[in-house]
C-alpha positions in Angstrom: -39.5 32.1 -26.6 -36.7 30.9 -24.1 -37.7 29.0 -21.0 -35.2 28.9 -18.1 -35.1 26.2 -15.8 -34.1 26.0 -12.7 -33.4 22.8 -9.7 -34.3 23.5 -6.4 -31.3 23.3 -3.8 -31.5 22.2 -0.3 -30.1 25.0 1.6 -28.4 22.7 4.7 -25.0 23.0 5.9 -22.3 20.1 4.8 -22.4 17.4 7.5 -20.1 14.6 7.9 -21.6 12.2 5.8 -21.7 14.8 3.1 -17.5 14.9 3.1 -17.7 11.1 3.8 -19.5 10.3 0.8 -16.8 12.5 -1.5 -14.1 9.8 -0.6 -16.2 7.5 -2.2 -15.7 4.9 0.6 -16.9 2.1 -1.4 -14.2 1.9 -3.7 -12.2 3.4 -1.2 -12.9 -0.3 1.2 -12.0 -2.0 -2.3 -8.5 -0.3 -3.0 -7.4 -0.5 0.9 -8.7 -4.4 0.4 -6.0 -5.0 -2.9 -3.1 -2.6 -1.0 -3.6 -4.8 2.2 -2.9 -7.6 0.0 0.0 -6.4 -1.7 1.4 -5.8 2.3 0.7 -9.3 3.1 2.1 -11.0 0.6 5.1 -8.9 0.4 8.6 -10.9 1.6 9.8 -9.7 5.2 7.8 -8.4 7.6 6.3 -4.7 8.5 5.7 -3.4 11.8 2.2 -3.3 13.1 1.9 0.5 12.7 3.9 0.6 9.6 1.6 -1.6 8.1 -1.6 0.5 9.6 0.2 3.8 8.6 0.3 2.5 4.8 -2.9 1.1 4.6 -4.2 4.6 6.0 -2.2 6.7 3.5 -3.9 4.2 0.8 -7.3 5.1 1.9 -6.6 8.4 2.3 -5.2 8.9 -0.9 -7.8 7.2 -2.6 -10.3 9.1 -1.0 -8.7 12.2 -2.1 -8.8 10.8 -5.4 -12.3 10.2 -5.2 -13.0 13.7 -4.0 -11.5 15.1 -6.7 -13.1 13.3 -9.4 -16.3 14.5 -7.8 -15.8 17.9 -8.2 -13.9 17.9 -11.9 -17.0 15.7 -12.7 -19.5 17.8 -10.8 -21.5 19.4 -14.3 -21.5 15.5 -15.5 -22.5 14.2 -12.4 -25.6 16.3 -12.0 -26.8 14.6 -14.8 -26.7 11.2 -14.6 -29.6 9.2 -12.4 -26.3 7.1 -10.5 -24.9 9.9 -9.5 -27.0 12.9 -8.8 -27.4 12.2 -5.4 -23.7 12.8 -4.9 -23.4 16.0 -2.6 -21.8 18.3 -5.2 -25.2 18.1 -7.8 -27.0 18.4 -4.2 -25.4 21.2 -3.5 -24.6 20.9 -0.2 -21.2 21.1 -0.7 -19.5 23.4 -3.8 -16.8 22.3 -6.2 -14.4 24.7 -4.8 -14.4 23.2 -1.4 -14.6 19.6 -2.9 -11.7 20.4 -4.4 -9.4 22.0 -1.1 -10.5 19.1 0.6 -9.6 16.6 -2.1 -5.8 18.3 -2.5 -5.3 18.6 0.7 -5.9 15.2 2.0 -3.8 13.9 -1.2 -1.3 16.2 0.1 -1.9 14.4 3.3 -1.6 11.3 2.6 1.8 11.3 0.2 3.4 13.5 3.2 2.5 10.9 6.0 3.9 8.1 3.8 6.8 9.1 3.2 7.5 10.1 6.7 5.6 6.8 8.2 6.4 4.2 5.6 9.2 4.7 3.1 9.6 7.3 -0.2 8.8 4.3 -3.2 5.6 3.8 -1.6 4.6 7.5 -1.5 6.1 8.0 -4.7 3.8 4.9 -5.8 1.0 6.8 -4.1 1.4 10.5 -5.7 1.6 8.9 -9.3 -1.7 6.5 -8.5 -3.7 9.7 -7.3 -2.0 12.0 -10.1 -2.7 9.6 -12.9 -6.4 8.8 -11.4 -7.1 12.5 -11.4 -4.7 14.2 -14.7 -4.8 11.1 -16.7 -8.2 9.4 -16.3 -10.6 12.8 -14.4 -9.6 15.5 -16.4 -8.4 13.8 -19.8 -9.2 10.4 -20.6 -12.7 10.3 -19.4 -14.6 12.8 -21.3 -12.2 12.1 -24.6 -12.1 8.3 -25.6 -14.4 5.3 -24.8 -10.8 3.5 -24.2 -11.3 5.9 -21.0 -11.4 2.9 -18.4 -9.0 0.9 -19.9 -6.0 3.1 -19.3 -7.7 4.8 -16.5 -7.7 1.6 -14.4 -4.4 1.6 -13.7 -4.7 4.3 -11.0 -7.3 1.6 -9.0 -4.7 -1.5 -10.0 -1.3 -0.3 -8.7 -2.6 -0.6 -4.6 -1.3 -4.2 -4.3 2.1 -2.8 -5.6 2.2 -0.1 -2.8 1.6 -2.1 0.0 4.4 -4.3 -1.3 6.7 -1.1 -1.3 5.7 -0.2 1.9 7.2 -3.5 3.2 10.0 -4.1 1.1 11.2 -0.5 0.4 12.2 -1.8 -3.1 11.1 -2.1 -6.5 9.9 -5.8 -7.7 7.9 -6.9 -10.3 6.5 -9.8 -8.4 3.4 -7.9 -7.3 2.6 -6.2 -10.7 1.1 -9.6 -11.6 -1.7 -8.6 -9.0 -1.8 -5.1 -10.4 -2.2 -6.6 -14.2 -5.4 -8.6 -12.5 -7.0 -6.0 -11.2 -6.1 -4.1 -14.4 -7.3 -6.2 -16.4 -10.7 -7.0 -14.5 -11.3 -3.2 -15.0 -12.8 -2.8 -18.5 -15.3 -6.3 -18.3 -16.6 -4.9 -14.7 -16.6 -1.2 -15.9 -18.3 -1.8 -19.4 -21.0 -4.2 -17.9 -22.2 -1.3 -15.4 -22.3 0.6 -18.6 -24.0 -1.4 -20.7 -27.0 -0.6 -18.0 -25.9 2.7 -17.6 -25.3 3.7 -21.1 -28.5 6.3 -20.9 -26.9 8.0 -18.2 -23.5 8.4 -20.2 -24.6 9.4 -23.3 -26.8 12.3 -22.0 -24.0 13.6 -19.5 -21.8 13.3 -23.2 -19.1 10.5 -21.9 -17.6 8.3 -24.3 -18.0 5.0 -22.4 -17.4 2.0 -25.0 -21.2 1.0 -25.3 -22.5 4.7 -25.9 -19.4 4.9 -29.1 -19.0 1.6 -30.4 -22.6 0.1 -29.6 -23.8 -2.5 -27.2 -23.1 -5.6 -29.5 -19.0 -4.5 -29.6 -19.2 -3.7 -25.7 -20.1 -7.2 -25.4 -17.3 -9.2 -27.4 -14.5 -6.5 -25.8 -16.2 -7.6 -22.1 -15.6 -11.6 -23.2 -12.6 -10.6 -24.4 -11.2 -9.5 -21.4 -12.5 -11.8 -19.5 -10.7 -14.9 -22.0 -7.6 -13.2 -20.7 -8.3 -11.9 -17.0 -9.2 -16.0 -16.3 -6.2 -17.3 -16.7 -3.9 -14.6 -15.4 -5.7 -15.1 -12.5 -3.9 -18.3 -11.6 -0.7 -16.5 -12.1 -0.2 -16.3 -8.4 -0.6 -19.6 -7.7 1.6 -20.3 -10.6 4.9 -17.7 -9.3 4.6 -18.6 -5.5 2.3 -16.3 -4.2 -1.0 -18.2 -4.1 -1.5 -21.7 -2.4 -4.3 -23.8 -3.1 -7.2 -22.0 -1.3 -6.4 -19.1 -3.9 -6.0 -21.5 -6.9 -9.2 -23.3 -6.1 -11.0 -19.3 -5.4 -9.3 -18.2 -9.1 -10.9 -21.9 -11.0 -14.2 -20.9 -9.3 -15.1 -17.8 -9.4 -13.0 -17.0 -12.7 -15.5 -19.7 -14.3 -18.9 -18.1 -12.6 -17.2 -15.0 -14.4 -17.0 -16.8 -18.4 -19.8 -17.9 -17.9 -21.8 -14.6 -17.0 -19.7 -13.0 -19.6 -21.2 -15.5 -22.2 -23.9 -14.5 -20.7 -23.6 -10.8 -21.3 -22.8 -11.3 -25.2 -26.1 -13.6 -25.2 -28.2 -10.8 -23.6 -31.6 -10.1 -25.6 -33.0 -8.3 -23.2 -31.3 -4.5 -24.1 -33.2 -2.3 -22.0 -32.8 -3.5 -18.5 -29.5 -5.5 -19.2 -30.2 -8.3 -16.1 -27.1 -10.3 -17.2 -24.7 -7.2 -17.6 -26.5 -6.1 -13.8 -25.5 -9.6 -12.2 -21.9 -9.4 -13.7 -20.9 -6.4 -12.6 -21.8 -8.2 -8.9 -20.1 -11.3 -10.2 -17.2 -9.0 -11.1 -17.1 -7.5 -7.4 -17.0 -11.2 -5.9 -14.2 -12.1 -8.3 -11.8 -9.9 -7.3 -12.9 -10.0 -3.5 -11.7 -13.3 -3.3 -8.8 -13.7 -5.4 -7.4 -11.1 -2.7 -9.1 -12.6 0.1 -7.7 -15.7 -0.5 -4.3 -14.6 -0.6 -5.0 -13.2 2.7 -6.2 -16.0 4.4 -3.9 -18.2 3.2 -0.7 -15.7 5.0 -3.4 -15.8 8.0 -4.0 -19.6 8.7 -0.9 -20.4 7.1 -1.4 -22.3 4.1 2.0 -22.5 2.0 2.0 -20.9 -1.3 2.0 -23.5 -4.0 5.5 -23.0 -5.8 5.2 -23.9 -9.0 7.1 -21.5 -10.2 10.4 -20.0 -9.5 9.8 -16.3 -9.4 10.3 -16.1 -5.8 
């Protein structure tokens, strides 16, 4: 005997909110945060509205970006308690029109970059969105628990785009904040799905803790952290950071270690507290390491130049 089941839809019209909520605006609010950085920090200085046009195309484009992983993800999403609230599993708006909307405003936002700001930035900007969507949506994710870790170059390279859209040139200077942010990725990823991993393993994703176990997820997250601590102070090591940021990368880098110890300590498996509070830790982290370099341009604190990368 086969039983068919079927989930009631609410029949409403898309509002607003609905689209809103595609462009994912809280990782949108962190990626414009990192790209304002990078525009900051950059040597030279931007106009007002060249500066506002970039960070726009930024948020646009990672909007889109977000948009589009909704919809490519729509079967997966539906299925997992975080994110079938999302309005594609709702069904207030369809996959098909997540999907215009998502092209076009990546369309958008590369085209008013390069006419606004300059052509390395929006070339920056196409590959981020491409890479986010080709790379990590539609191949990585569903293939490899290593998903995030190559994936999260797509939400590291910001910093390095609004240094483009300055400087109009090529520099390595600010991949040292990409390779923080790129390396924060996996420990803050892998600690929301250590409490998550239900979710992923019955939507069939391959996140680290649902492939190689909790106890491996665990190491790999103090792992990265061992490394992501001390590349933190690279900023304040090459001229970039002052001592506000140094003291901000000791400080909060620590409170990470130590939740990380944390994390490989946990004995509590099913509700995961100390994986829960890092995640938040992780978030703080990285807000201000970036805040701090932002500040410091804003009140005028000199970088520390202790290095001669500059």
């Amino acid at each position: 005997m086969v039983s068919v089941y079927t989930i009631a839809v609410p029949e409403r019209a898309a509002s607003v909110g609905d689209y809103f909520a595609l462009l994912k605006p809280r990782v949108m609010s962190l990626v414009v945060f990192t790209g304002l950085a990078g525009i900051v920090v950059a040597p030279g200085h931007a106009h007002p509205m060249v500066a506002f046009a970039a960070l726009l195309c930024i948020a646009l484009g990672a909007g889109a970006s977000g948009a589009l992983n909704m919809a490519y993800d729509s079967d997966i999403d539906g299925l997992m308690t975080r994110t079938a609230t999302r309005p594609i599993p709702l069904g207030r708006i369809s996959r098909e029109e997540a999907l215009t909307f998502g092209w076009w405003i990546a369309a958008a936002s590369v085209a008013m970059m390069t006419l606004f700001v300059n052509e390395l930035a929006a070339a920056l900007l196409a590959f981020t969105i491409l890479f986010y969507v080709g790379v990590y949506t539609l191949w990585l994710k569903r293939r490899t628990p290593q998903n995030i870790v190559i994936g999260g170059l797509a939400g590291a390279l910001p910093p390095a785009i609004g240094w483009a859209a300055v400087t109009g040139s090529f520099s390595l200077i600010p991949f040292v904040l990409v390779a923080i942010t790129f390396v924060w990725t996996p420990p803050h990823f892998w600690a929301l799905a250590l409490y998550r991993s239900e979710d992923y393993a019955r939507a069939g994703v391959p996140m680290m803790p649902v492939v190689n176990g909790k106890a491996s997820t665990r190491k790999q997250i103090l792992g990265y952290t061992l490394f992501l601590v001390p590349l933190g102070l690279m900023p304040a090591l090459i001229g970039l950071g002052g001592a506000l940021y140094a003291a901000s990368a000791v400080g909060f880098g620590s409170w990470m270690l130590v939740q990380s110890i944390a994390v490989l300590r946990e004995r509590d498996t099913t509700r995961e507290p100390a994986a829960r509070k890092l995640f938040g830790v992780s978030i703080l982290y990285l807000f201000a390491l970036f805040a701090a370099l932002i500040l410091e341009r804003l009140i005028g604190i000199a970088p520390l130049h202790l290095g001669s990368w500059m």
